[in-house]
N, C-alpha and C positions, 0 to 999 in steps of 0.2 A: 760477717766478713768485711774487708776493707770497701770503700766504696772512690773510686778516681775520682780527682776535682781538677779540671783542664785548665790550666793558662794559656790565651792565646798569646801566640808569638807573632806580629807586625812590622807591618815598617815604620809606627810609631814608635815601637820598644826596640827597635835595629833588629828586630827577627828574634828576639830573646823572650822568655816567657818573663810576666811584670811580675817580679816579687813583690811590688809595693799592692797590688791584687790581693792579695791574702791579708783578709780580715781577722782580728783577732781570734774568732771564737774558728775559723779555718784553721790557724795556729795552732790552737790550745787542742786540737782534735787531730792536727795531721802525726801521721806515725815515718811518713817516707817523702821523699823530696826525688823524683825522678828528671836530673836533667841531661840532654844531649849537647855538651859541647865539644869540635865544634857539631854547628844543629845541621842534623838534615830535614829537608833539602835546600835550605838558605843558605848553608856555608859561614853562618853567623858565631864570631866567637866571641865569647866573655871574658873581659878581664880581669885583671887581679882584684879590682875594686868590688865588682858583679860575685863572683868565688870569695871573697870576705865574707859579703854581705848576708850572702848563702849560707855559709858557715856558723858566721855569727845566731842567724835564726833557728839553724839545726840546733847546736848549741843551748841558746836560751828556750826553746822550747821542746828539747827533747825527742828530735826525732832523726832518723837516718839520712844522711847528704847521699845517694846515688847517681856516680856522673859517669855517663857514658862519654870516653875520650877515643873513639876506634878511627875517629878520622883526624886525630891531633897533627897526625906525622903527616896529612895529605892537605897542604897551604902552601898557598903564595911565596914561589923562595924570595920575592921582593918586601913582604913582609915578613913582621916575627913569628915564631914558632906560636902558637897555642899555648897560654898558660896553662897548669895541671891544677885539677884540686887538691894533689899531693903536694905540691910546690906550699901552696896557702897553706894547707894543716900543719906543713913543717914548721913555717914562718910563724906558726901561731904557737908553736911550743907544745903543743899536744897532742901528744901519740896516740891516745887513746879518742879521739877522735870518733865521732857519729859519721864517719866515711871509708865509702868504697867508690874506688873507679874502675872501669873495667878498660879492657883492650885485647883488639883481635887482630888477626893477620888478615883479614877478610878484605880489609882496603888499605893497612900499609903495603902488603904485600901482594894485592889481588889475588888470593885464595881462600875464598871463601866455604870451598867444599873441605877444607879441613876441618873446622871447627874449631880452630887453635886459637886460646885466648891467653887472660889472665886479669886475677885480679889484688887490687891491693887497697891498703884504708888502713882505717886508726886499729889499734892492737886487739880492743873488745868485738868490733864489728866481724873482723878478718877471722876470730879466732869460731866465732860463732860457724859466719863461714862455710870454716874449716870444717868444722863438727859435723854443718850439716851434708856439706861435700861429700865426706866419709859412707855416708850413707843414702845418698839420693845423690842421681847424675849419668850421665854414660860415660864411661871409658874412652880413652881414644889408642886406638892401637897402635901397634909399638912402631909401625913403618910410620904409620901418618906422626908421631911424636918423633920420628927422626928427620922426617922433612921438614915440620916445623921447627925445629931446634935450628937447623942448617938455615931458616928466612929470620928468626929472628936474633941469632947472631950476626947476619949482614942488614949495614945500614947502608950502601954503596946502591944496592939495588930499588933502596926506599927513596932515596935523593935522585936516582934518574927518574922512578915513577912521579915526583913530584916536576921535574923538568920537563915528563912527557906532556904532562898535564897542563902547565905553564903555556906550553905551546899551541893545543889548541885550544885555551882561554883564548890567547890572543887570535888566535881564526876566529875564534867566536865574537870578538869586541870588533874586528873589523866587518863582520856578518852583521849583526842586532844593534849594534851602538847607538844611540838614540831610539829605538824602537824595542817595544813591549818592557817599557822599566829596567831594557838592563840594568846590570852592573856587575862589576866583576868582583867573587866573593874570596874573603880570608882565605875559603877552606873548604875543604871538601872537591866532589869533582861533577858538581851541577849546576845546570842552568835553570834561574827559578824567574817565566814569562808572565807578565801577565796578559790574557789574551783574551780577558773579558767575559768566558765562560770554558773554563778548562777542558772541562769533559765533550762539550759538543767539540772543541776544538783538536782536541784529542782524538776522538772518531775523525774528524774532518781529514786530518795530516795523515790516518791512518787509510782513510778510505781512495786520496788523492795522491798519495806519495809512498804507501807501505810503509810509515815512518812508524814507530813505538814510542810516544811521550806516555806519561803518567798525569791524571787530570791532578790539581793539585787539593777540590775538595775528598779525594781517597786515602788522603795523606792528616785527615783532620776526622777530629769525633764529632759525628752528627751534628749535633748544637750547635759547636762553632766552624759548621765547614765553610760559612759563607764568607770566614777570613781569608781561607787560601781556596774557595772555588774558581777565581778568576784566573787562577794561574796553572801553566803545565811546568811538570817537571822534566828536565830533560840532562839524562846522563852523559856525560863525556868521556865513554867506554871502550869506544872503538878503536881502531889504531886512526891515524892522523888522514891521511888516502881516502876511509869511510868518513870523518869525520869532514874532511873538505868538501867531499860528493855530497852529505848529509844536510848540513847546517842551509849551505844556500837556496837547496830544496824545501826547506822547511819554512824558512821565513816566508819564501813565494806561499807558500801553500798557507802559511799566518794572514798573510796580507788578504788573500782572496777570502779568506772565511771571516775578518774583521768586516772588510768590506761588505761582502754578505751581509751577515750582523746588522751593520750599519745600514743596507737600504731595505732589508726584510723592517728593521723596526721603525724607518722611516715611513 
C-alpha cells in the first residue's frame, strides 16, 4: 500500500507545505500530491506561481495534483479571490492533466450535513473518477440533491457569509492584535494562536471559560506535531453577539495561562 510522506506547513513556508522538501528519490516514488488550498487552519493561500510549480512536478514526475479548494469561496472580500488549480491547468493547455480539485457546500455555504460536493481535473483523471464513482460511494438523496442544487446556484448568499466573516475578523484584530502571532488570514474562517502549548491551553480556556478551541498539535501527524503544538485553533462560527461575548473572554483566559506557564517555568 501507499505510504504518506508529511510536509510541514510554517510560518517559514507562509503556512504552505515546501515543495522544494521533496527530494528526488520522494519524487521519483510519489503516486499523489495531496494539497489544501486555501489550507486549514492558516487560511494560507498559494498562488499562481506555488499551482505551477505543483503542476509542473505532477507533470514531470507522473503523479496526481489533488487540491482541496472547499474554502476558495470563504476570503478576505479586501483581498483577491483564491486562485484555482483549474485556472493553472487551463493556462497550461492541458486537459488531460494529472488533476483534481474538489469542492463542498460545507463552508461556502455552511452545510455541512449535506454532503454536497463536486469534483473536476484534467479529462484522464476525472474520467477514472467517474468509473470508480459508478461503482463505490453513497447516494445522496433526492431532497438533499434539491437543496443543494438551490445553494449552489446562489452566490448572493456566499458574498454575505464572506461579509459575515469580514466582520468578526475585524472584532477579532481589535481583541488579539499584537498578541499570540496574530494576523489576519486570506481565507478560511480561523484563528490560528500561538499560545505556547496548545493543548494545556486548550483545557485551560475550557476549564476557565467553557470555551472550545482545538489544540493545534491534533491538527498535525505525530512527528511533526511540534510545528503546530504551540498553537490553538479557533473557529469563527458563531453569530457576531457569541462572538463579541467569546473572543474577549478567551484572550483573558490566554493571558492568565501564558502567565501561569511563564512563573510555573520560572
Amino acid at each position: 500500500g501507499a505510504k504518506p510522506h508529511y510536509l510541514a506547513a510554517t510560518p517559514q513556508t507562509n503556512f504552505l507545505p515546501d515543495l522544494d522538501a521533496l527530494d528526488a528519490d520522494t519524487l521519483a516514488r510519489m503516486r499523489a500530491l495531496y494539497l489544501c488550498n486555501p489550507s486549514n487552519p492558516q487560511g494560507a493561500v498559494a498562488d499562481k506561481a506555488y499551482l505551477e510549480k505543483a503542476l509542473a512536478l505532477a507533470m514531470r514526475h507522473n503523479f496526481l495534483l489533488l487540491v482541496d479548494e472547499c474554502y476558495a469561496e470563504i476570503y478576505d472580500p479586501l483581498q483577491s479571490p483564491p486562485p484555482s488549480i483549474l485556472e493553472v491547468m487551463a493556462a497550461s493547455g492541458t486537459p488531460d492533466a494529472p488533476v483534481i480539485a474538489f469542492h463542498s457546500l460545507s463552508k461556502r455555504s455552511n452545510l455541512p450535513g449535506l454532503r454536497s460536493g463536486f469534483a473536476a481535473g484534467g479529462d484522464g483523471p476525472m474520467q477514472a473518477f467517474h468509473d470508480l464513482r459508478q461503482i463505490a460511494g453513497p447516494q445522496c438523496p433526492m431532497p438533499a440533491q434539491a437543496a443543494a442544487a438551490l445553494a449552489w446556484g446562489d452566490d448572493m448568499h456566499v458574498a454575505d457569509n464572506r461579509a459575515r466573516y469580514a466582520e468578526k475578523f475585524d472584532f477579532a484584530e481589535t481583541v488579539f492584535s499584537g498578541s499570540f502571532d496574530f494576523y489576519r488570514p486570506h481565507a478560511g474562517f480561523f484563528l490560528w494562536l500561538n499560545v505556547g502549548d496548545g493543548a494545556a491551553a486548550a483545557l485551560h480556556v475550557w476549564r476557565e471559560e467553557g470555551l472550545r478551541v482545538l489544540p493545534g498539535g491534533y491538527l498535525a501527524a505525530s512527528h511533526a506535531a511540534s510545528h503546530a503544538a504551540p498553537y490553538i485553533r479557533v473557529a469563527l462560527v458563531a453569530d457576531m453577539a457569541v462572538t463579541q461575548d467569546a473572543l474577549p473572554r478567551l484572550k483573558a483566559a490566554l493571558e492568565t495561562f501564558t502567565q501561569t506557564a511563564t512563573h510555573g517555568a520560572a
